[in-house]
N, C-alpha and C positions, 0 to 999 in steps of 0.2 A: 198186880205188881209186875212191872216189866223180870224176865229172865236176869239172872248178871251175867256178866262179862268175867272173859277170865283172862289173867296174863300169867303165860309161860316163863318162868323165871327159869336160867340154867345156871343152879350153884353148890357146887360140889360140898361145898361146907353145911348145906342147910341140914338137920335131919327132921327136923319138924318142919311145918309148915304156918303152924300158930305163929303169929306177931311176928315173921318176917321182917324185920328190920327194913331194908328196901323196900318192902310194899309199905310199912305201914308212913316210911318215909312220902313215898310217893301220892298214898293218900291225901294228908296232910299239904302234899303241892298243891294236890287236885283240889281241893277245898280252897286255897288261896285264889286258885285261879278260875274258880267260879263264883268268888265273891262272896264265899262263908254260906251259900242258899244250902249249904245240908250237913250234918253234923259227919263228925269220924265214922261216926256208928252208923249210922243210914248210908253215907257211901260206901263205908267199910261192906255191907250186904247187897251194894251192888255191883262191886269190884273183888270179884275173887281170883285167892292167885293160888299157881299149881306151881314147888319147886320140883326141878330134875336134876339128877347126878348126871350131867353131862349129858351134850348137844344131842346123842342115838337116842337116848330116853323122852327126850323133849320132843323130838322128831315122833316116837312112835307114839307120845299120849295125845301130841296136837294132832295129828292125822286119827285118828279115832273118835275126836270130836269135830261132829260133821258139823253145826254150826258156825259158817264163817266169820259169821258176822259178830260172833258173838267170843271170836278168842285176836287176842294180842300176843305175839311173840317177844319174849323179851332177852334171847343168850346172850354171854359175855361174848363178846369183842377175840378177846387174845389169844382163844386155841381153835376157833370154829373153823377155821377154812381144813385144818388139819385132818379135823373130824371128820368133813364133808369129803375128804380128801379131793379136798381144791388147792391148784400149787398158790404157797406164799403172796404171791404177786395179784391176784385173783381183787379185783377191786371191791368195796364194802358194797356196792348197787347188784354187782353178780353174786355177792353169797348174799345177799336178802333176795335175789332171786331164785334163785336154786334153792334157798330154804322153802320159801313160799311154794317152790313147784312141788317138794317132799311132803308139803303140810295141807297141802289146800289152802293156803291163807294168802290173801288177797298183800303184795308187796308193801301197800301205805298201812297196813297192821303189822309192821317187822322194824323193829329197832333193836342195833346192835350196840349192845352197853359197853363204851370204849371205856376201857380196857375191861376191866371186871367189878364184882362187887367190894376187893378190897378200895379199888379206888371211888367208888360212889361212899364208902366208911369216913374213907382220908378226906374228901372233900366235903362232906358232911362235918367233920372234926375241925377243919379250916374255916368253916364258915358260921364257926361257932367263935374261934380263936383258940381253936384248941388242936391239936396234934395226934397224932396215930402212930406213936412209935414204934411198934413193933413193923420187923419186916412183912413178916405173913401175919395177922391179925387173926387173931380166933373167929368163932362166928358167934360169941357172946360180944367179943370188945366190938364188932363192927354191927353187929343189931344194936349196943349199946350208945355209940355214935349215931346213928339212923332215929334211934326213939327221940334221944335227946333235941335234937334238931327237928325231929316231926312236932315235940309236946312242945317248943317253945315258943313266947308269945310276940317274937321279933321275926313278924313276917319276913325281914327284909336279908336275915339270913339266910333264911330258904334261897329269898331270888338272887343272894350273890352263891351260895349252892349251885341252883340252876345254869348260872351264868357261868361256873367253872366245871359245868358238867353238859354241854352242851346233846349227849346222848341222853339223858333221862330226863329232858327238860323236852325233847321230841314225844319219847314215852308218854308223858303226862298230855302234850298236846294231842297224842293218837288216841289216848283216854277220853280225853273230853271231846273229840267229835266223835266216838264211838256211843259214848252217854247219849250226844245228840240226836246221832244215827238211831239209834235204837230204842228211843224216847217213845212210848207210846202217848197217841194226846188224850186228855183228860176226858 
């Protein structure tokens, strides 16, 4: 069995790591987008994800694991330049560089999830026909958004999902050439 892969989640709300709402969301992409060839569960053990409380945590677990090839970066969008202490104006191609230079990680493995995970919830909830009232979302009500949308059997949710979420819809494609990359042959 080939190694898995792992994506770097950065989300302050997560405390567990089980059933991550966004990954297991993202799963469920990846599976569309390879045409159903392996169930939840079989990509689920080959796509492992690690959450971190904020961008220094992420920074210090991805550099620790020395296999490049074998990790995805995935921060939120909206406070990282901060963290990196890069000024405001600092464009998304320089802090996916300068993350990559702290990490080891090769720049086409770095997607930054615009804005954050409350907005992957909201758009997840939109492309169900449903809604995310609350301003700040728990991270039950926004795993709960993300399951519902990954269990549902109206593929075509997801790709209007995908399509209002133009950062996670990159994620899933650096997924599946990472799959590919990594693919040992039979």
């Amino acid at each position: 069995m080939n190694k898995p892969l792992f994506v770097f989640y950065e989300d302050k709300l997560a405390q567990s790591e089980n059933n991550f709402g966004p990954h297991v969301l993202a799963i469920a992409c990846l599976i569309d987008a390879r045409g159903n060839a392996e169930t939840r569960w079989e990509l689920g053990k080959r796509i492992l994800h690690l959450c971190k409380n904020g961008v220094s945590k992420l920074i210090a677990d991805a550099t620790l694991f020395q296999d490049a090839t074998r990790k995805v970066l995935a921060p939120d969008e909206d406070r990282i330049r901060g963290e990196l202490a890069l000024v405001p104006a600092t464009t998304a191609s320089e802090v996916v560089a300068e993350l990559g230079r702290r990490t080891n990680t090769p720049e086409q493995q770095i997607v930054l999830i615009v804005r954050n995970m409350d907005d992957v919830a909201r758009n997840a909830a939109a492309a169900m026909g449903a809604e995310l009232s609350a301003a700040k979302p728990s991270r039950q009500e926004r795993d709960r958004c993300c399951h519902a949308l990954a269990a549902t059997s109206d593929r075509s949710a997801r790709d209007r999902f995908l399509d209002s979420m133009p950062s996670f819809k990159r994620l899933i494609e650096i997924l599946n050439a990472r799959l590919h990359a990594t693919a040992r042959p039979p």
